[in-house]
C-alpha positions as CSV (number, residue, x, y, z in Angstrom):
1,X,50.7,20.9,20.5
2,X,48.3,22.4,18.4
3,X,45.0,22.5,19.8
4,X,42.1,23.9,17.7
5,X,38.1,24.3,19.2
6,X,35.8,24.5,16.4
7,X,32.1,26.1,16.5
8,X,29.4,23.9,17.1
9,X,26.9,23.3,13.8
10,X,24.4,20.9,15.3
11,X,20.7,22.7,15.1
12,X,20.0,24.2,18.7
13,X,23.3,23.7,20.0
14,X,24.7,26.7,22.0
15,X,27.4,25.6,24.2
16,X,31.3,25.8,23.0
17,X,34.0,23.0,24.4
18,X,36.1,25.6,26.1
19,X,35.7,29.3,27.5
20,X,38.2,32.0,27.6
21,X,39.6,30.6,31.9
22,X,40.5,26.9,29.6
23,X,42.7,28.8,27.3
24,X,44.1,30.5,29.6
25,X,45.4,27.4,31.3
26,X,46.3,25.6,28.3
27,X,48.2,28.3,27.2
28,X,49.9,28.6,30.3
29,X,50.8,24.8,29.7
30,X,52.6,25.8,26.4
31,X,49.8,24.9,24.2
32,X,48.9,26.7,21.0
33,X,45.0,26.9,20.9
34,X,43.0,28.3,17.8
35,X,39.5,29.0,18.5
36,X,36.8,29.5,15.3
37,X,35.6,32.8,15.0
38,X,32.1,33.1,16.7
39,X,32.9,29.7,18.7
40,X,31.7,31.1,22.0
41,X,29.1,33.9,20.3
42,X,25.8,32.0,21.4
43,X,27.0,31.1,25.1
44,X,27.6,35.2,25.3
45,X,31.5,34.6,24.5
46,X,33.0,37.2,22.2
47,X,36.6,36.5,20.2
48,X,37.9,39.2,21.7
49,X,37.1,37.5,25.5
50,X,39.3,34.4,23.7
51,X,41.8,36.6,21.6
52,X,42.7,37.8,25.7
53,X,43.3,34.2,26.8
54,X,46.0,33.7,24.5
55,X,44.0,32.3,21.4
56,X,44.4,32.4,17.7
57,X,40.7,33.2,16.1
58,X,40.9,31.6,13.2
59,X,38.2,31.9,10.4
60,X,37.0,29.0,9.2
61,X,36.1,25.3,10.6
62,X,38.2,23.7,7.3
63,X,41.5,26.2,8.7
64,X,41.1,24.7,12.4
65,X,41.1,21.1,11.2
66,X,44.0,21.9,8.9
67,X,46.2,23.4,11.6
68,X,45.6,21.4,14.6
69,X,46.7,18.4,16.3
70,X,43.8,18.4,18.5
71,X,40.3,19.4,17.6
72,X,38.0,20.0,20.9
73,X,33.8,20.5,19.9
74,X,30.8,19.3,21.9
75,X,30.4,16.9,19.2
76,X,33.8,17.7,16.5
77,X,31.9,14.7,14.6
78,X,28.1,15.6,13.8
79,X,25.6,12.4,14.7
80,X,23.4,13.8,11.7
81,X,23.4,12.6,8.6
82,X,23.3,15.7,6.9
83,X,26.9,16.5,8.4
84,X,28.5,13.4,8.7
85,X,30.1,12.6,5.6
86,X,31.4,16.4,5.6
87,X,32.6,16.3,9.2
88,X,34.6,13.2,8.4
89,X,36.0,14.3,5.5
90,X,37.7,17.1,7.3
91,X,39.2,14.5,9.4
92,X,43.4,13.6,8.6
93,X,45.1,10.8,9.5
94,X,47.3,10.8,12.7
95,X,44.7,14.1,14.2
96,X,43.4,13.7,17.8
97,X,40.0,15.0,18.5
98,X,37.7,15.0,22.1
99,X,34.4,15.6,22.4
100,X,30.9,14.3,23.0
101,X,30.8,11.2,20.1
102,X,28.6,8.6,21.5
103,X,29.8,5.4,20.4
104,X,27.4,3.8,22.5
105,X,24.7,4.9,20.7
106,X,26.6,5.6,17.1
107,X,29.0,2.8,17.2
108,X,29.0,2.9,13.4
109,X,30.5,6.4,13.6
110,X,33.1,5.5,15.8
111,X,34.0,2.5,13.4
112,X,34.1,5.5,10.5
113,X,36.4,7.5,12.6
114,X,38.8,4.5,13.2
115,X,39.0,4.0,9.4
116,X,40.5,8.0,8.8
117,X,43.3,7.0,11.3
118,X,41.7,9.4,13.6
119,X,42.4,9.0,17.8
120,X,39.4,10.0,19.4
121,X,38.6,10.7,23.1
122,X,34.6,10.1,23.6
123,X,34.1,12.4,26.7
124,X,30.9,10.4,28.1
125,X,33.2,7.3,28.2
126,X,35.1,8.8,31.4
127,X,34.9,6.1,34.0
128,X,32.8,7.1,36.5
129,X,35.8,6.7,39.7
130,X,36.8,9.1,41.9
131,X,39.8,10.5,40.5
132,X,38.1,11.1,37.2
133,X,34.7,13.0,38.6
134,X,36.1,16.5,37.7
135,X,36.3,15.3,33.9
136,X,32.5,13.7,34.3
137,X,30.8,16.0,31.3
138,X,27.7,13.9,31.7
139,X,27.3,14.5,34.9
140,X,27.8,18.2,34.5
141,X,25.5,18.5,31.6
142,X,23.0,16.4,33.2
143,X,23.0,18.5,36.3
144,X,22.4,21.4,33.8
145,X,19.5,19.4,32.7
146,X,17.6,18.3,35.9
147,X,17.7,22.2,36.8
148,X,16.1,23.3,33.2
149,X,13.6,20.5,33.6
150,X,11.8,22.0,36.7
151,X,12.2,25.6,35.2
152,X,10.4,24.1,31.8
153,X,7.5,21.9,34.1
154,X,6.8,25.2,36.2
155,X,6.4,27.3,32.8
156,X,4.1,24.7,31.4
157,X,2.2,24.8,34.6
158,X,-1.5,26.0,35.7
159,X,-0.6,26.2,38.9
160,X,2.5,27.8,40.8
161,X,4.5,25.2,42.6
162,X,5.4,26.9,46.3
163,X,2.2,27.0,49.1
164,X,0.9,31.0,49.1
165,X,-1.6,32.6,52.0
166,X,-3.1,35.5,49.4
167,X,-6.3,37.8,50.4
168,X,-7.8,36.2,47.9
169,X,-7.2,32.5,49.4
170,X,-4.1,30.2,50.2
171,X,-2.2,28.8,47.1
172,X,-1.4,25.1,47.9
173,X,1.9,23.8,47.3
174,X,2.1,21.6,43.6
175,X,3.3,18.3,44.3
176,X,6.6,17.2,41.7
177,X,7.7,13.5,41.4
178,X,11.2,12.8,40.3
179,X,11.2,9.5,38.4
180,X,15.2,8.3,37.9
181,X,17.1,9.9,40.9
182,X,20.6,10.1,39.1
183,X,22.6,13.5,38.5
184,X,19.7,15.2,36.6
185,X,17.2,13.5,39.1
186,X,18.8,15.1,42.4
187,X,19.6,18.4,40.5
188,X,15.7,18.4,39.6
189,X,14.5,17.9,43.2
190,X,16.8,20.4,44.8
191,X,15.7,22.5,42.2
192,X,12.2,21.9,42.8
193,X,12.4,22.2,46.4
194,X,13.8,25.8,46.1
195,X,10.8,26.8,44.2
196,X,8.3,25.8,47.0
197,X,7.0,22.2,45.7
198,X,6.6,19.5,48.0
199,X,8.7,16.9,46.4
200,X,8.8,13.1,46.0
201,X,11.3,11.2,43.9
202,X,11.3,7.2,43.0
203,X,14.4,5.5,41.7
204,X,15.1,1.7,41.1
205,X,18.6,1.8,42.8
206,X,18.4,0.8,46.6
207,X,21.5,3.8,47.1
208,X,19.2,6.6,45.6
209,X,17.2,6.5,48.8
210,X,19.6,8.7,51.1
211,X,20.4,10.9,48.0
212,X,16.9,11.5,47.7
213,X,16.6,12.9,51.8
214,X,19.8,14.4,51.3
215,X,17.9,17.0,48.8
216,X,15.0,17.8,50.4
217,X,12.6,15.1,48.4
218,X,10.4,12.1,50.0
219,X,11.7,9.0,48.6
220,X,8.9,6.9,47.1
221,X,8.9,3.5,48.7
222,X,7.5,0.6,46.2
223,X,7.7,-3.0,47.1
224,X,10.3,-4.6,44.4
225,X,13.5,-6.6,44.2
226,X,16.1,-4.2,43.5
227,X,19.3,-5.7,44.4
228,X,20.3,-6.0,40.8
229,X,19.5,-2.8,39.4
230,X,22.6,-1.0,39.6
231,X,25.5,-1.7,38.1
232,X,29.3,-1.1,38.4
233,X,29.5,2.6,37.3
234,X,26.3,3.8,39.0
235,X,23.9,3.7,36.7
236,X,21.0,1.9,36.6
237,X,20.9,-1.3,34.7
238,X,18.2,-1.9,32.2
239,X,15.5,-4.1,33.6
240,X,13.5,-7.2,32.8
241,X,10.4,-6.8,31.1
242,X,8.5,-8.5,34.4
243,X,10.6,-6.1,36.6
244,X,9.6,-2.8,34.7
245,X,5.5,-4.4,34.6
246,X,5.2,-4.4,38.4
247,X,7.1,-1.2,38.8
248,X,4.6,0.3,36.2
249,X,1.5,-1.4,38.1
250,X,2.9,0.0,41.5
251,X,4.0,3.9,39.9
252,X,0.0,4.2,38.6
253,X,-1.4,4.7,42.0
254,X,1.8,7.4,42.7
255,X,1.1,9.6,39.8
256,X,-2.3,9.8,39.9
257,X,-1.5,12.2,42.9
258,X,0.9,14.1,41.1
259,X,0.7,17.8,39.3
260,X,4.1,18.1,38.2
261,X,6.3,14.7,37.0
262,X,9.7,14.8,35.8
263,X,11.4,11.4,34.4
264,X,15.4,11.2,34.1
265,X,15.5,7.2,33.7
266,X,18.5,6.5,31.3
267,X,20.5,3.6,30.2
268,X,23.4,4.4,28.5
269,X,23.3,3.5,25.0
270,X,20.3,1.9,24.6
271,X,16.9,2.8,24.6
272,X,15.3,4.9,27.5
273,X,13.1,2.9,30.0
274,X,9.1,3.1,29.6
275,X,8.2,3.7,33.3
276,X,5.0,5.5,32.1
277,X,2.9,3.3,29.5
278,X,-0.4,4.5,27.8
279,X,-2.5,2.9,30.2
280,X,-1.1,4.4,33.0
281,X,-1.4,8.1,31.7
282,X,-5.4,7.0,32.1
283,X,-4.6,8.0,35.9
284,X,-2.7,11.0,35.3
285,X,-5.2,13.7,36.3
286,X,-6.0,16.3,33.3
287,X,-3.6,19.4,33.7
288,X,-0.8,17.5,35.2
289,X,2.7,17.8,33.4
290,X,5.1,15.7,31.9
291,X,8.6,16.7,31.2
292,X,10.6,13.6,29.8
293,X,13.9,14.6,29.4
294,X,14.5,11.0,28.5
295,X,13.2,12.0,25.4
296,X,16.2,12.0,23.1
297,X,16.7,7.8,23.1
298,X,12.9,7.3,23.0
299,X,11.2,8.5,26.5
300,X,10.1,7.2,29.8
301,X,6.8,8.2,28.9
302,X,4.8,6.3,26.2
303,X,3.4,9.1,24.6
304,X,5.9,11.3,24.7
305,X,7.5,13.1,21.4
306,X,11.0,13.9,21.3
307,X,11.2,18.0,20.7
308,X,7.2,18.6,21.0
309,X,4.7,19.2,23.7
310,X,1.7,17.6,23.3
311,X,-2.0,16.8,25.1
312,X,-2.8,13.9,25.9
313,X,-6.3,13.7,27.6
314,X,-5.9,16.9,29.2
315,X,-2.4,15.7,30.5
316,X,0.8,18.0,29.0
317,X,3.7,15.8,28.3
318,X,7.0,17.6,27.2
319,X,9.5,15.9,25.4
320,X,12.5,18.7,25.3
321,X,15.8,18.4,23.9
322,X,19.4,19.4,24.7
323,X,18.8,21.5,27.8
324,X,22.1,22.0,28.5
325,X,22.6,24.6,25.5
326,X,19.5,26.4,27.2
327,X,21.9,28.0,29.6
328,X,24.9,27.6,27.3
329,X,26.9,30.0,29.5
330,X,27.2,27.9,32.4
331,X,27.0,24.5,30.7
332,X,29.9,26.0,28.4
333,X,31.9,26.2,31.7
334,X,31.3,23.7,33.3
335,X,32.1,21.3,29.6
336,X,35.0,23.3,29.4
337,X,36.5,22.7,32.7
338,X,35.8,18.6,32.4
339,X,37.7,19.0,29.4
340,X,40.8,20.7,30.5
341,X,40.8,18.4,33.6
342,X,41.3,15.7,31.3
343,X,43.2,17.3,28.6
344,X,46.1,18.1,32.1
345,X,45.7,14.6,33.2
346,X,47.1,13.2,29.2
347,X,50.0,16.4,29.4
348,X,52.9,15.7,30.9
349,X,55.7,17.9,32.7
350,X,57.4,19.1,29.5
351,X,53.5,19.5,27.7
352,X,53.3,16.7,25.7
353,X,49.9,14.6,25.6
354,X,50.8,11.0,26.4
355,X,48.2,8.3,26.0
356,X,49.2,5.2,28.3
357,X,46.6,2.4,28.0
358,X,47.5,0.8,31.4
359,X,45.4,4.1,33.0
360,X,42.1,3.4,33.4
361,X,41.0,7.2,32.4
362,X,42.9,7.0,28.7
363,X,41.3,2.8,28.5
364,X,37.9,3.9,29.3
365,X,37.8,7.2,27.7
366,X,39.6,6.7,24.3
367,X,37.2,5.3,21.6
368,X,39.6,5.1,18.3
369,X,43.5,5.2,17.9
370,X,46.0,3.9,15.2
371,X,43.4,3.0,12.6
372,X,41.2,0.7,14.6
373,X,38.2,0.9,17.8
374,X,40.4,0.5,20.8
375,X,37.7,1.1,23.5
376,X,36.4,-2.8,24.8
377,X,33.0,-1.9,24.7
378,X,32.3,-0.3,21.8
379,X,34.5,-3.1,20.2
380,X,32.2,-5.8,21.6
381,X,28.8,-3.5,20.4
382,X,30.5,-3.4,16.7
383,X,31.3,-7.5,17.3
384,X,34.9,-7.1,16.7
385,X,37.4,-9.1,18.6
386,X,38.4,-8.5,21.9
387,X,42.1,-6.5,21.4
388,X,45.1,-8.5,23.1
389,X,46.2,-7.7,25.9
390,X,48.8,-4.8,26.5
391,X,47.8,-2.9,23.2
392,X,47.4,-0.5,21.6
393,X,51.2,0.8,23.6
394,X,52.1,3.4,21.1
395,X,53.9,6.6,22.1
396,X,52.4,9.8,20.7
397,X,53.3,10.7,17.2
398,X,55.7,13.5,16.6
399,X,53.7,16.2,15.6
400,X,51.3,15.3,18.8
401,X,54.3,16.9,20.9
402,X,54.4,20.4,22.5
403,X,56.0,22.7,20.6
């Protein structure tokens, strides 16, 4: 097989699919990989460091999608409307490609990939099950992210966050709160705790509470019904609009101690949680920060603006962007090794990338394939009908097969 990794084009982004190690062992698998020239440039990974792997450089994005079987990008489909149509275009009929697409969010592109004939793995689709957590790219880059946070809050910061005894006085400790205690959440408090805060972290899930102790942090203890507030993969469900009132009534009197909050809350695909509303910033004291990195599907703070930092009242409320790609080195290997995991789990002996349906992984992970939306949740988002059972079956298509 033919696989190609394209550079990324998306403002801001950084990070490449694959580093020169992920070559290596595709290579070694009797892949062919291409890699566009300057793919890895901005994570600090030169041609030449692919060229050693085994690659191809190939010039241009139009010669990758021409050649290959396989096209591997952080997003190989731009969400933007500015790239779309063009990104599509390069698209052929019977091509695989993997990468971050979406669909929950974007449904409507995953429809317009289905309609160029296009198979397409959505990498956060991997079911989140044991034998699948080393392919878990939202868990990676999330982990990424709950790390940056804390580095971002402490930079926007009047204060220093770990307790000093100076000649000129003692330094006392900043106090962070952790609001969502999921990947990014337990990432930020370790983090945090490292740097000397004394650290508290709230989460609606009754099974967050021993992840929080296990990283150092003080679980926050509010009096609410949370039986139902996680569901099957581990995330948090979205809640009622009289659950999220009293947990907003009862998080007022916690952050009015605070100096430092980070908020992680997430639902996937829909709109982020509002755990801090305008009225409750009124008891946010003035030089406290706010670093939403819910920020991208509308915030967990009211006020917050996706990309900006802003004052609210004397209160400095962050909402930053795609912090994975602000340590694209690492983030870059840690995408690239979820995608090889899954990229060896679809080869088989002889190299060949077999899709069977009846494995949860390929169910749960493919979005398009043969023409139509295969993936049962994005088919019941776009209202199509529920697929029969046992399809799609296919084998893969000729020139899918190792050379």
């Amino acid at each position: 097989m033919i696989i190609g990794l394209c550079r990324e084009h998306a403002a801001g982004e950084t990070r490449v699919a694959l580093t020169p190690p992920n070559i290596k062992t595709l290579v070694e698998k009797g892949q062919t990989c291409l890699v566009e020239t300057g793919a890895g440039t901005a994570a600090g990974i030169s041609d030449e460091d692919f060229k050693e792997a085994g690659a191809e450089i190939v010039a241009s994005s139009e010669a990758i999608f021409e050649r290959s079987e396989l096209v591997l990008g952080i997003q190989p489909v731009s969400p933007d409307a500015s790239l779309r149509d063009a990104h599509l275009a390069r698209l052929r009929e019977g091509q695989m490609i993997a990468g971050m697409l979406d669909p929950l969010g974007e449904s409507d592109l995953a429809k317009q990939i289905a309609e160029r004939g296009v198979t397409s793995l959505g990498l956060e689709m991997v079911p989140r099950i044991s034998r699948a957590q080393s392919m878990d790219v939202l868990s990676s880059m999330a982990t990424i992210g709950g790390y940056h946070a804390v580095l971002h809050g402490a930079s926007l910061a009047p204060r220093i966050f770990p307790m000093m005894m100076t000649a000129a006085g003692t330094l006392k400790a900043a106090n962070v709160l952790i609001l969502g205690a999921g990947v990014a959440g337990l990432q930020a408090c370790a983090t945090a705790k490292r740097l000397g805060a004394v650290v508290s972290a709230y989460d609606i899930r009754p099974a967050a509470h021993d992840q929080i102790l296990s990283v150092g942090a003080k679980p926050v203890e509010l009096e609410l019904e949370t039986e139902e507030s996680e569901d099957a993969g581990g995330y948090a469900k979205e809640q009622s609009a009289d659950q999220l009132a009293k947990q907003q009534a009862a998080l007022a009197k916690v952050l009015a101690t605070q100096d430092i909050i980070i908020t992680t809350a997430a639902v996937p695909g829909r709109r982020s949680p509002v755990l801090i509303t305008e009225d409750m910033l009124k008891s946010v004291k003035p030089g406290t920060v706010i670093v939403d990195i819910a920020a991208e599907r509308g915030g967990n703070c009211a006020a917050t603006k996706a990309g900006e930092v802003i004052n609210v009242g004397g209160v400095i409320i962050s909402g930053p962007l795609n912090l994975p790609a602000r340590h694209p080195f690492h983030a870059s290997q840690m995408f690239g090794n979820n995608m090889t995991t899954l990229l060896s789990h679809l080869l088989d002996d002889d190299g060949v990338l077999q899709l069977d349906f009846d494995d949860e992984i390929v169910a749960g992970t493919v979005v398009t394939h043969k023409g139509d939306v295969t993936h049962a949740m994005i088919r019941q988002i776009l209202e199509l009908p529920a697929m029969p059972l046992g399809t799609p079956k296919e084998e893969p298509a000729e020139e899918n097969k190792g050379e």
